[in-house]
C-alpha positions in Angstrom: 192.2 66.9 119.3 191.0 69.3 116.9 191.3 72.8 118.0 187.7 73.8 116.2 185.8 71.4 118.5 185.5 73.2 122.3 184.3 76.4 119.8 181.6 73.7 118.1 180.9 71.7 121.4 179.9 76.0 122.8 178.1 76.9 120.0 175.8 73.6 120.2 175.5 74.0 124.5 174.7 78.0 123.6 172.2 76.8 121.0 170.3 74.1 123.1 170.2 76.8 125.9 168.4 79.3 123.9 166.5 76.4 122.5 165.2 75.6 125.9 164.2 79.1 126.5 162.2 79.2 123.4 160.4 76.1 124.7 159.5 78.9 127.7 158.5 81.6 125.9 158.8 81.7 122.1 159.9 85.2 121.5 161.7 86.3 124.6 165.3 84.6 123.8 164.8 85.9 120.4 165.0 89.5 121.7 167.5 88.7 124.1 169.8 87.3 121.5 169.1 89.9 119.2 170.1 92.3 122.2 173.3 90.8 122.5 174.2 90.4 118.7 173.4 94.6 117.9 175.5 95.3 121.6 178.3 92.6 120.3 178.3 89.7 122.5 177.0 87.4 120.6 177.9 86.4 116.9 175.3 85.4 114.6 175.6 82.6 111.5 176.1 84.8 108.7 172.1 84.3 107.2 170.7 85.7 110.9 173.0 88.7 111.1 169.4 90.6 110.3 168.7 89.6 114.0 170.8 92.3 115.1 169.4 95.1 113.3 166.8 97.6 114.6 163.8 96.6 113.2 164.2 93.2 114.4 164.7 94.6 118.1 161.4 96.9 117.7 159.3 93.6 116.3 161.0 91.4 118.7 160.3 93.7 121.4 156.4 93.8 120.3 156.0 90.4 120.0 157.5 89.8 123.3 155.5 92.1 125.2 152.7 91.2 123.9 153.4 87.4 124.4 154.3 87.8 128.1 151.1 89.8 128.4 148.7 87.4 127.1 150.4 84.3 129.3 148.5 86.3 132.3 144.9 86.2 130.8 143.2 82.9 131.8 142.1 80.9 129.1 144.0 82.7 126.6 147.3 81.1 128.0 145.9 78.2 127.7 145.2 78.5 123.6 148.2 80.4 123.4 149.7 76.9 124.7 148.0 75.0 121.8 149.5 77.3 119.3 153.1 77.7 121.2 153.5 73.8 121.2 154.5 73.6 117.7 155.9 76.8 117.8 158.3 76.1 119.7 159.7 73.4 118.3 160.3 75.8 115.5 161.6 78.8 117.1 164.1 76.3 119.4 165.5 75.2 115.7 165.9 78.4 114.4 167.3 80.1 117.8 169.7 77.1 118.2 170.7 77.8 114.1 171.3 81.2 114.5 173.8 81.1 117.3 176.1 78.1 115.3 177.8 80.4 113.3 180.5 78.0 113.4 179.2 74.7 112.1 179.3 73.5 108.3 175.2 73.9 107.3 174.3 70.1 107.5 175.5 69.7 110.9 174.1 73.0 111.8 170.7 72.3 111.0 170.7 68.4 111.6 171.8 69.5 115.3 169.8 72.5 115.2 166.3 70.5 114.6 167.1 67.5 116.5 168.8 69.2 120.1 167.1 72.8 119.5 163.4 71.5 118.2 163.6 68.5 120.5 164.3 70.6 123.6 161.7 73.4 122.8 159.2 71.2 121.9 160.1 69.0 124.9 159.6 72.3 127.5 156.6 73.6 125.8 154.6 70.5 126.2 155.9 70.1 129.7 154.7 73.6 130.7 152.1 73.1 128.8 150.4 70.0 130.8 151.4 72.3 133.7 149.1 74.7 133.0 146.3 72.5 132.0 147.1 70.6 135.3 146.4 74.4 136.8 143.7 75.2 135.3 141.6 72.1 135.9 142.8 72.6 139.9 141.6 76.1 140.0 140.1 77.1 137.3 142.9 79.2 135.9 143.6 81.3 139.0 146.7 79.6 139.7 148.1 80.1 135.9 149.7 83.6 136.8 152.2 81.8 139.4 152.9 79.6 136.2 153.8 82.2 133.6 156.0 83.9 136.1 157.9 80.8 136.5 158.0 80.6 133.0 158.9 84.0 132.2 161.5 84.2 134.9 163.0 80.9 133.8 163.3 82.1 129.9 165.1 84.8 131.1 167.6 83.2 133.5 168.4 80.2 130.7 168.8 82.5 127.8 171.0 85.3 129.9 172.9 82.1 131.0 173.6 80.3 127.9 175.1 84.0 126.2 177.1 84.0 129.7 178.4 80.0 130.3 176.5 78.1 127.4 177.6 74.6 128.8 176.2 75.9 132.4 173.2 76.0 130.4 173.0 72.9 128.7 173.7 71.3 131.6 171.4 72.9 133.3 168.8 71.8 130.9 170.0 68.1 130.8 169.7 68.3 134.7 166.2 69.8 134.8 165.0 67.1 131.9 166.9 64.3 134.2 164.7 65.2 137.0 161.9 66.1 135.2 162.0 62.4 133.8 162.5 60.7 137.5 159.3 62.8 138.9 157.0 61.5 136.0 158.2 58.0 136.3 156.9 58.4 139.7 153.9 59.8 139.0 152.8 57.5 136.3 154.1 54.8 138.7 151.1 52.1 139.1 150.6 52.5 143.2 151.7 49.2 145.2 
Protein backbone atom coordinates (compact mmCIF):
# COMPACT_ATOMS: atom_id res chain seq x y z
CA UNK A 1 0.00 0.00 0.00
CA UNK A 2 1.37 3.25 -0.59
CA UNK A 3 2.38 5.07 2.50
CA UNK A 4 1.06 8.73 0.90
CA UNK A 5 -2.51 7.33 0.59
CA UNK A 6 -4.25 7.42 4.50
CA UNK A 7 -2.46 11.28 4.31
CA UNK A 8 -4.54 11.75 0.65
CA UNK A 9 -7.66 9.62 1.68
CA UNK A 10 -7.66 12.64 5.14
CA UNK A 11 -7.03 15.46 3.15
CA UNK A 12 -10.01 14.57 0.68
CA UNK A 13 -12.55 13.47 4.08
CA UNK A 14 -11.16 17.03 5.68
CA UNK A 15 -11.99 18.74 2.36
CA UNK A 16 -15.55 17.25 1.78
CA UNK A 17 -16.20 18.17 5.54
CA UNK A 18 -15.44 21.74 5.15
CA UNK A 19 -17.12 21.45 1.75
CA UNK A 20 -20.30 20.47 3.46
CA UNK A 21 -20.16 23.27 5.85
CA UNK A 22 -19.76 25.72 3.15
CA UNK A 23 -23.00 24.31 1.69
CA UNK A 24 -24.29 25.69 5.44
CA UNK A 25 -23.04 28.80 5.48
CA UNK A 26 -20.60 30.12 2.87
CA UNK A 27 -18.12 32.04 4.92
CA UNK A 28 -18.17 30.49 8.35
CA UNK A 29 -15.72 27.44 7.57
CA UNK A 30 -13.67 29.86 5.75
CA UNK A 31 -12.91 31.69 9.02
CA UNK A 32 -12.81 28.65 10.94
CA UNK A 33 -10.09 27.24 8.73
CA UNK A 34 -8.37 30.29 8.49
CA UNK A 35 -8.43 30.21 12.42
CA UNK A 36 -6.82 27.03 12.60
CA UNK A 37 -4.20 27.62 9.74
CA UNK A 38 -2.70 31.27 11.57
CA UNK A 39 -3.03 29.11 15.24
CA UNK A 40 -1.24 25.98 13.37
CA UNK A 41 -3.59 23.21 13.18
CA UNK A 42 -4.28 23.04 9.97
CA UNK A 43 -1.83 23.21 6.83
CA UNK A 44 -2.81 25.06 3.85
CA UNK A 45 -1.95 24.04 -0.13
CA UNK A 46 0.85 26.26 -0.65
CA UNK A 47 -1.38 28.96 -3.09
CA UNK A 48 -4.06 29.47 0.18
CA UNK A 49 -1.32 29.98 2.80
CA UNK A 50 -2.88 33.85 2.44
CA UNK A 51 -5.85 32.24 4.38
CA UNK A 52 -3.92 32.37 7.42
CA UNK A 53 -2.92 35.86 7.47
CA UNK A 54 -4.62 38.68 9.38
CA UNK A 55 -6.40 40.45 6.92
CA UNK A 56 -8.02 37.47 5.76
CA UNK A 57 -9.18 36.70 9.54
CA UNK A 58 -10.62 40.46 9.81
CA UNK A 59 -12.55 40.01 6.19
CA UNK A 60 -13.45 36.59 6.98
CA UNK A 61 -14.68 37.64 10.30
CA UNK A 62 -16.88 40.58 8.52
CA UNK A 63 -18.22 38.56 6.07
CA UNK A 64 -19.27 35.98 8.53
CA UNK A 65 -20.96 38.09 10.84
CA UNK A 66 -22.65 39.76 8.58
CA UNK A 67 -23.81 36.53 6.77
CA UNK A 68 -25.07 34.83 9.96
CA UNK A 69 -26.89 38.11 10.64
CA UNK A 70 -28.79 38.44 7.58
CA UNK A 71 -29.94 34.52 7.69
CA UNK A 72 -32.27 36.02 10.66
CA UNK A 73 -34.12 38.67 8.57
CA UNK A 74 -37.20 37.15 6.81
CA UNK A 75 -37.18 37.53 3.30
CA UNK A 76 -33.66 38.45 3.03
CA UNK A 77 -32.61 34.76 3.93
CA UNK A 78 -34.62 33.76 1.55
CA UNK A 79 -32.69 35.92 -1.49
CA UNK A 80 -29.64 35.45 0.32
CA UNK A 81 -30.59 31.56 -0.51
CA UNK A 82 -30.85 32.39 -4.32
CA UNK A 83 -27.46 34.00 -4.32
CA UNK A 84 -25.76 31.25 -1.81
CA UNK A 85 -26.93 28.31 -4.10
CA UNK A 86 -24.28 28.85 -6.59
CA UNK A 87 -22.09 30.17 -4.15
CA UNK A 88 -21.67 27.44 -2.53
CA UNK A 89 -20.86 25.30 -4.91
CA UNK A 90 -17.97 27.53 -5.30
CA UNK A 91 -16.77 28.19 -1.96
CA UNK A 92 -17.19 24.05 -1.13
CA UNK A 93 -14.42 23.79 -4.18
CA UNK A 94 -12.24 26.26 -3.05
CA UNK A 95 -12.49 25.19 0.81
CA UNK A 96 -12.13 21.53 -0.14
CA UNK A 97 -8.79 22.91 -2.46
CA UNK A 98 -7.26 24.71 0.16
CA UNK A 99 -7.10 22.02 2.74
CA UNK A 100 -5.38 19.26 0.01
CA UNK A 101 -2.17 20.48 0.39
CA UNK A 102 -1.11 17.10 -0.39
CA UNK A 103 -2.52 16.16 -3.74
CA UNK A 104 -0.78 16.65 -7.23
CA UNK A 105 -3.02 19.89 -8.70
CA UNK A 106 -5.22 17.80 -11.27
CA UNK A 107 -6.42 15.53 -8.64
CA UNK A 108 -6.75 18.28 -6.33
CA UNK A 109 -8.99 20.23 -8.18
CA UNK A 110 -10.83 17.40 -10.16
CA UNK A 111 -11.69 16.06 -6.50
CA UNK A 112 -11.97 19.41 -5.17
CA UNK A 113 -14.99 20.50 -7.82
CA UNK A 114 -16.54 17.22 -8.10
CA UNK A 115 -16.77 16.00 -3.88
CA UNK A 116 -16.30 19.75 -2.52
CA UNK A 117 -18.73 21.66 -5.26
CA UNK A 118 -21.07 18.62 -5.45
CA UNK A 119 -21.58 18.47 -1.59
CA UNK A 120 -21.94 22.27 -1.08
CA UNK A 121 -24.09 22.74 -3.80
CA UNK A 122 -25.96 19.57 -2.79
CA UNK A 123 -26.62 21.16 1.15
CA UNK A 124 -27.36 24.57 -0.05
CA UNK A 125 -30.12 23.52 -2.25
CA UNK A 126 -31.34 21.20 0.40
CA UNK A 127 -31.51 23.95 3.03
CA UNK A 128 -32.52 25.93 0.74
CA UNK A 129 -36.10 24.17 -0.22
CA UNK A 130 -36.13 24.04 3.57
CA UNK A 131 -36.47 27.36 4.01
CA UNK A 132 -38.81 27.97 1.18
CA UNK A 133 -40.83 25.03 2.64
CA UNK A 134 -40.79 27.51 6.00
CA UNK A 135 -41.62 30.33 4.63
CA UNK A 136 -44.61 29.25 2.66
CA UNK A 137 -45.85 27.34 6.22
CA UNK A 138 -45.51 30.47 8.16
CA UNK A 139 -44.64 33.14 6.43
CA UNK A 140 -41.09 33.33 7.37
CA UNK A 141 -41.59 33.17 11.17
CA UNK A 142 -40.32 29.83 11.44
CA UNK A 143 -36.96 30.61 9.30
CA UNK A 144 -34.96 31.66 12.59
CA UNK A 145 -35.21 27.96 14.00
CA UNK A 146 -33.76 27.21 10.39
CA UNK A 147 -30.66 29.37 10.41
CA UNK A 148 -29.78 28.21 13.87
CA UNK A 149 -29.79 24.79 12.68
CA UNK A 150 -27.76 25.82 9.99
CA UNK A 151 -25.41 27.86 11.75
CA UNK A 152 -24.99 25.43 14.54
CA UNK A 153 -24.46 22.59 12.03
CA UNK A 154 -21.63 24.66 9.99
CA UNK A 155 -19.98 24.98 13.07
CA UNK A 156 -20.05 21.45 14.42
CA UNK A 157 -19.00 19.83 10.73
CA UNK A 158 -16.25 22.30 10.13
CA UNK A 159 -14.74 22.03 13.96
CA UNK A 160 -15.17 18.29 13.23
CA UNK A 161 -13.56 17.68 10.04
CA UNK A 162 -10.10 19.92 11.46
CA UNK A 163 -10.58 17.39 14.54
CA UNK A 164 -11.51 13.57 12.84
CA UNK A 165 -11.96 14.51 9.00
CA UNK A 166 -13.22 10.94 8.08
CA UNK A 167 -15.86 11.37 11.22
CA UNK A 168 -16.83 14.09 9.10
CA UNK A 169 -17.16 12.68 5.80
CA UNK A 170 -18.93 10.06 7.11
CA UNK A 171 -20.98 12.05 8.80
CA UNK A 172 -21.93 13.84 5.65
CA UNK A 173 -22.33 10.58 3.57
CA UNK A 174 -24.70 9.43 6.46
CA UNK A 175 -26.84 12.60 6.59
CA UNK A 176 -27.02 12.62 2.49
CA UNK A 177 -27.97 8.67 2.88
CA UNK A 178 -30.80 9.64 4.96
CA UNK A 179 -31.55 12.65 3.47
CA UNK A 180 -32.02 10.58 0.18
CA UNK A 181 -34.41 7.67 1.93
CA UNK A 182 -36.85 10.64 3.48
CA UNK A 183 -37.25 12.29 -0.01
CA UNK A 184 -37.92 9.02 -1.71
CA UNK A 185 -40.64 8.89 0.68
CA UNK A 186 -41.93 11.93 0.30
CA UNK A 187 -42.03 12.08 -3.45
CA UNK A 188 -43.44 8.54 -3.00
CA UNK A 189 -46.93 8.39 -5.18
CA UNK A 190 -49.46 7.46 -2.01
CA UNK A 191 -51.01 3.80 -2.32
Amino acid sequence: MDPQLPTTLLSIALGIGLAAAAGLRIFLPFLIVSIAAATGHLALAPSFEWLAGTPALVMLTVATVLEVLAYYVPGVDNLLDAIATPAAVVAGAVVAAAVMADLPPIVKWTTAVIAGGGIAGLTQGVTALVRAKSTALTGGLGNSSIATGELGGSIVLAVLAIAAPVIAAALVVLVIWAGVRVARRLTRPAR
